[in-house]
Legacy VTK file of the C-alpha trace (Angstrom):
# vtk DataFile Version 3.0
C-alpha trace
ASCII
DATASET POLYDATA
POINTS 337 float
167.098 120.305 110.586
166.024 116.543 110.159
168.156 114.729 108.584
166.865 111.532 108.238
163.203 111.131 107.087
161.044 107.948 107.000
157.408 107.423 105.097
155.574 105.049 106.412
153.015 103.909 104.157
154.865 104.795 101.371
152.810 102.182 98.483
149.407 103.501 99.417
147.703 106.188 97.943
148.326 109.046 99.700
151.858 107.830 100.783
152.454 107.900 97.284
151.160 111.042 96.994
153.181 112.483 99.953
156.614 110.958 98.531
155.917 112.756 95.465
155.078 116.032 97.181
158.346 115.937 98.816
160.480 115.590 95.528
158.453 118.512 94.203
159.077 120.842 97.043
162.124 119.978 97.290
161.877 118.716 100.561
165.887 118.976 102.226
166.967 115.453 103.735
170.303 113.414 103.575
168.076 110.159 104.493
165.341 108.675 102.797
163.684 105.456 104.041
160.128 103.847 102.753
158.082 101.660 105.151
154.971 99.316 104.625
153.427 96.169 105.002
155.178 92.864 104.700
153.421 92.733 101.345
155.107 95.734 99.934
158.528 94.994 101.368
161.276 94.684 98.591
159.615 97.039 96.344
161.680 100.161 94.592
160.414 103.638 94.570
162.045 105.903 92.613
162.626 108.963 94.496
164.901 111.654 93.172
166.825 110.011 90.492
167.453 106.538 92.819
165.336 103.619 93.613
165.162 102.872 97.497
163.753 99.687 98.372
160.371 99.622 101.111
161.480 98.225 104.134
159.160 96.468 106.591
157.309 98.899 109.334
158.338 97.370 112.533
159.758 99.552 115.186
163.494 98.765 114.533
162.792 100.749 111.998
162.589 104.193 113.436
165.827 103.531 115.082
167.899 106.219 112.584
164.939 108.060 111.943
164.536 111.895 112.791
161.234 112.686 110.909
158.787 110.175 110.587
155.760 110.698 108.152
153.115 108.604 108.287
149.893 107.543 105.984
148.069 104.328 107.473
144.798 102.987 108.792
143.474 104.120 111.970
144.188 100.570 113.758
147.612 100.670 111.941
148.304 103.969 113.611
147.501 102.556 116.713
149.693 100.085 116.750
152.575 101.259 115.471
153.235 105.078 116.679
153.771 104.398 120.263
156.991 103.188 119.133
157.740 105.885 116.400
157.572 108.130 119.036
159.658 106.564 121.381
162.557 106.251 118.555
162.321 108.749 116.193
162.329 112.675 116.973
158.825 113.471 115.994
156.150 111.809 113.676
153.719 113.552 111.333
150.696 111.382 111.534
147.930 111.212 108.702
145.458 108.751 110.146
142.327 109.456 112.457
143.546 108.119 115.873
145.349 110.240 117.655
143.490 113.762 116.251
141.735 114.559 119.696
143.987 113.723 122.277
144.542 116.682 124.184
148.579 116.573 124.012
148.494 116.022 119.929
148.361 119.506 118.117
146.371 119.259 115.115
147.696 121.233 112.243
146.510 122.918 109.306
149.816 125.302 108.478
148.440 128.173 107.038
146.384 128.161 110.145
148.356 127.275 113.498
151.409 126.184 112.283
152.688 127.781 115.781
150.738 124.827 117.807
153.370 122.384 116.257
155.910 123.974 119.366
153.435 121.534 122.244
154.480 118.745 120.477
155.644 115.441 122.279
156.848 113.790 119.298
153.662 113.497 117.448
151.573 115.798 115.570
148.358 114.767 113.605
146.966 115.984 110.184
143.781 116.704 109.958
140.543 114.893 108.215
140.278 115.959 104.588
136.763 117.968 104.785
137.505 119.353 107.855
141.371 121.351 106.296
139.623 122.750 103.363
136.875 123.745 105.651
138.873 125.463 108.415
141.031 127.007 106.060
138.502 128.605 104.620
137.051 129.774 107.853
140.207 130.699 109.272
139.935 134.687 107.800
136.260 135.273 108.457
136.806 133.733 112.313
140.312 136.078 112.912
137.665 139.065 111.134
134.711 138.372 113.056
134.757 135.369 115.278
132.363 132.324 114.035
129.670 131.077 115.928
127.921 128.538 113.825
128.371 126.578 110.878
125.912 124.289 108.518
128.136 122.093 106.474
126.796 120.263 103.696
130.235 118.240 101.862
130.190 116.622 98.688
132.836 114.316 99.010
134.807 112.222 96.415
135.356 108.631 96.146
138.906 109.084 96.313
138.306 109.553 99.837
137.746 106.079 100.353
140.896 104.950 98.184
141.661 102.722 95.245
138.306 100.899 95.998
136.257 103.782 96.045
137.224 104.803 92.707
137.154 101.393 91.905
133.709 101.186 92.949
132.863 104.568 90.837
134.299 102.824 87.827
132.425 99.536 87.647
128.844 101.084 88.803
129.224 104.174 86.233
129.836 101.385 83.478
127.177 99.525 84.329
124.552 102.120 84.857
125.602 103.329 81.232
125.925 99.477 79.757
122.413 98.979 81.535
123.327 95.823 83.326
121.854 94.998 86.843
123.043 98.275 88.132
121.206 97.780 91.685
122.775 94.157 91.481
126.660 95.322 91.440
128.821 94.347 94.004
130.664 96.743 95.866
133.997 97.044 97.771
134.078 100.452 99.755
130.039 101.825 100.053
127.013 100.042 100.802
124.985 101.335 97.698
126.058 101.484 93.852
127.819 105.159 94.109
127.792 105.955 89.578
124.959 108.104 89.366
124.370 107.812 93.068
124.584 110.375 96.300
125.235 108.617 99.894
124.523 110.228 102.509
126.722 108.247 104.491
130.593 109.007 105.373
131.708 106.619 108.292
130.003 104.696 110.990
126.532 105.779 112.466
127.306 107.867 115.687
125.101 109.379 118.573
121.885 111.761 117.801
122.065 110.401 113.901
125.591 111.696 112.902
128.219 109.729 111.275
131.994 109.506 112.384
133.141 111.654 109.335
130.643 114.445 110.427
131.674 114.572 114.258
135.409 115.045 112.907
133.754 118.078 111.395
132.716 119.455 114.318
135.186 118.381 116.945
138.190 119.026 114.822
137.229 122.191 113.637
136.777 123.190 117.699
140.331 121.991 118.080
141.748 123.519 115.253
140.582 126.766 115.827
140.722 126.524 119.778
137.245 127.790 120.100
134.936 124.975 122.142
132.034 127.351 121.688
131.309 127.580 117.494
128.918 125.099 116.647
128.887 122.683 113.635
126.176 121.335 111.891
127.136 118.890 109.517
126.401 116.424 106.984
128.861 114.394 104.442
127.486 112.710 101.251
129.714 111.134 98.938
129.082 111.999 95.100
130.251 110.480 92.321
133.305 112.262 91.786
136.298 110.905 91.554
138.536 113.656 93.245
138.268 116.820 95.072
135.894 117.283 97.810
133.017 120.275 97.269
131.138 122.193 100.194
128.355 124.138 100.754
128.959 126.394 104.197
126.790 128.992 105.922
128.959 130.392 108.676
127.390 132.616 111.074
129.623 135.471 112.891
129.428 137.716 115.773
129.351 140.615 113.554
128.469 141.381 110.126
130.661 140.872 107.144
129.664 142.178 103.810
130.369 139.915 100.958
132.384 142.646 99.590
134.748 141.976 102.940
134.387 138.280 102.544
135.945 138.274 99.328
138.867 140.423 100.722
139.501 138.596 102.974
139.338 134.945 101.193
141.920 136.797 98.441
144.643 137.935 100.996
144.065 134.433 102.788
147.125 132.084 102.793
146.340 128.470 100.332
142.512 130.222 99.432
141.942 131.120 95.562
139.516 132.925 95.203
137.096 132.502 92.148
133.934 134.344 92.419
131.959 135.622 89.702
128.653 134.362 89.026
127.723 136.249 86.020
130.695 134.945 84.150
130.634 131.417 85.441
133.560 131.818 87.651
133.413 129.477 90.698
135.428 126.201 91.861
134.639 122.833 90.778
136.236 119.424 90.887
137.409 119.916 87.318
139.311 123.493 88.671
141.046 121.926 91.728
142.397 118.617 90.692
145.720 117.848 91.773
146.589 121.270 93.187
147.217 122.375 96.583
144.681 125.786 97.475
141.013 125.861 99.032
139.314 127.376 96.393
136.001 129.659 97.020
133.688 131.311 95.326
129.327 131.440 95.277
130.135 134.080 97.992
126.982 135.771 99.290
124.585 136.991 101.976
122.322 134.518 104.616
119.058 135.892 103.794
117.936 134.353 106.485
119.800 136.093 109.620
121.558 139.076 109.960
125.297 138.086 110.153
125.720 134.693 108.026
127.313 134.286 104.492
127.174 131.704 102.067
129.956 130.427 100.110
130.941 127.540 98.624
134.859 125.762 98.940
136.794 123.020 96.901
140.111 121.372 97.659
142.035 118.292 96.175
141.427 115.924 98.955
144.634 113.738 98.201
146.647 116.985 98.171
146.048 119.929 100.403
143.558 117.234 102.483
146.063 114.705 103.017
149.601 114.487 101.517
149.929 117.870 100.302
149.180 119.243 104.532
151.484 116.518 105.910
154.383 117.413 103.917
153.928 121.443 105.094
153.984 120.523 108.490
157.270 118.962 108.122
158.645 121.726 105.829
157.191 123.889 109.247
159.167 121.321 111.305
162.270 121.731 109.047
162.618 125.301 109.454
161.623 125.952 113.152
162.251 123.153 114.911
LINES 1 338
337 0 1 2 3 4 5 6 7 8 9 10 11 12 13 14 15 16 17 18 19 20 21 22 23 24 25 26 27 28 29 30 31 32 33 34 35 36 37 38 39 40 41 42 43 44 45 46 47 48 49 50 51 52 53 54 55 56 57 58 59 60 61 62 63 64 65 66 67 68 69 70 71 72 73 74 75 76 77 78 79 80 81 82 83 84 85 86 87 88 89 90 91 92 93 94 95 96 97 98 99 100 101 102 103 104 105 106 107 108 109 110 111 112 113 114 115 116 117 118 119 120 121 122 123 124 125 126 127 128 129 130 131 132 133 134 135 136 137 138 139 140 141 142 143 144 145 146 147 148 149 150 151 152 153 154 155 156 157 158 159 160 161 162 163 164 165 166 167 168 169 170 171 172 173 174 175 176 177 178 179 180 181 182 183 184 185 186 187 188 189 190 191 192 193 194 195 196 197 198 199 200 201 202 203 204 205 206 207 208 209 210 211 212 213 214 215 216 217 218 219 220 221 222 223 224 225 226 227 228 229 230 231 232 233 234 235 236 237 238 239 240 241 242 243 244 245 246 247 248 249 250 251 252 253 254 255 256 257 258 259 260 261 262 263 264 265 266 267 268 269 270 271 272 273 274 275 276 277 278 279 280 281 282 283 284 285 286 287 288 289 290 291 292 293 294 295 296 297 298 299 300 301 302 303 304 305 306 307 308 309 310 311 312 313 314 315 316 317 318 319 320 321 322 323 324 325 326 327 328 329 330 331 332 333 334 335 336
């Protein structure tokens, strides 16, 4: 057991997610300590019953740290984990950097929680579209091995922070107040996103894909530990303001009935199932806010080839696509390490 826990970018959004996660598991520690930014430093978070004041990330302070929990940028990541890793026991990192190096498992609990053993004092959290994905892929692979995938994501604007929503906010209004609409300025996307689809998630990549859709693929390889399934994908953000949707096709070595499917999705750890077309039963944004399960349902055949389904998945991307995952890995950590 850990007794000393540090999260490290504890006034951001999903740091402030994650520190509420762990008062509502219950998360054991004798420690607490809250890291950010020189501009957050001196700030109290309640946490528990008593404030605790956020201290400034520098590597000093991983010094007394066991456990080390971390929700930054990419570059921030970077920078700073080297260290973390050298000082404290072993880090849980949210950010994008360190995903594919070979000696960084890449965890999604309910789906190779055992991988968290190779660790050499860090172990990364997958991209939000990618967890809800391979979760729900994680039955019909263990059933009947995938081979291919065609991954259309709907993705909210949460995913791009407090200025994506912001950016939802003030283009919805002005679409509706019928101001120049095409005119608004923007702080996180490129286009007005109220009323709006972009089918643009991250930087432009090779052979016309964008960043966010190669973490599809190659994470989902890594996850899984399968090189061979192939992923085609493509990530649009909506205007939602939480939860990301998907529409999958997964193709498998051998048939599974939809009938199977659904088994399988129900007995599933962190899937709920809802699956009923005729009575209007199937997961939306409105159904999976601010909980922790994949949620599936629009299960049926490929009528195009012999041994695809169709289904469609939704997951809080905050939650069980950021905060929510980090915190199980350290509960995993907790108990078996």
């Amino acid at each position: 057991m850990y007794d000393s826990v540090a999260v490290v970018g504890a006034t951001g959004a999903v740091g402030t997610l994650a520190i509420r996660m762990l008062q509502e598991r219950k998360f054991p520690y004798k420690k607490m300590k809250f890291l950010a930014s020189q501009r957050s430093v001196g700030k109290e978070i309640m946490f528990n019953g008593e404030p605790i004041k956020v201290e400034l990330l520098c590597p000093e302070a991983f010094d007394d740290v066991d456990l080390v929990i971390a929700s930054t940028p990419d570059d921030v990541a970077r920078d700073f984990i080297p260290e973390a890793r050298k000082r404290a026991k072993i880090v849980v990192d949210e950010s994008g950097y360190w995903r594919m190096y070979p000696d960084v498992p890449l965890i999604i609990p309910e789906v190779n929680a055992e991988e968290i053993r190779k660790h050499k004092g860090l172990v990364s959290s997958p991209n939000c579209s990618t967890t809800q994905l391979v979760v729900a892929l994680k039955p019909l692979h263990d059933y009947a091995r995938v081979r291919r995938v065609i991954v259309s994501t709907y993705q909210a604007t949460s995913g791009a922070g407090l200025p994506g929503n912001r950016d939802l906010v003030a283009t919805s209004k002005a679409w509706l107040e019928g101001e120049t609409y095409r005119e608004c300025e923007t702080e996180a996307f490129p286009y007005p996103i109220g009323f709006n689809c972009i089918p643009q998630i991250g930087g432009a990549k090779e052979r016309g894909y964008t960043s966010e859709e190669l973490k599809l693929l190659h994470e989902t390889r890594k996850i899984l530990g399968d090189s061979a399934i192939q992923v085609c994908p493509t990530a649009v953000r909506v205007p939602v303001a939480n939860c990301h949707s998907e529409s999958v096709v997964v193709e498998t070595e051998r048939k599974i009935s939809v009938e199977k499917a659904r088994e399988l999705f129900a007995a599933a750890p962190g899937i709920v199932l809802m699956d009923d077309l005729s009575k209007k039963e199937y997961p939306t944004p409105y159904h999976c806010h601010d909980t922790d399960d994949v949620y599936v349902g629009r299960i049926r055949e490929d009528m195009t080839t012999a041994n695809s389904l169709a289904f469609w998945c939704v997951s809080d991307n905050l939650r069980k696509g950021a905060a929510t995952n980090a915190v199980q890995i350290a509960e995993w950590i907790q108990k078996n390490l």
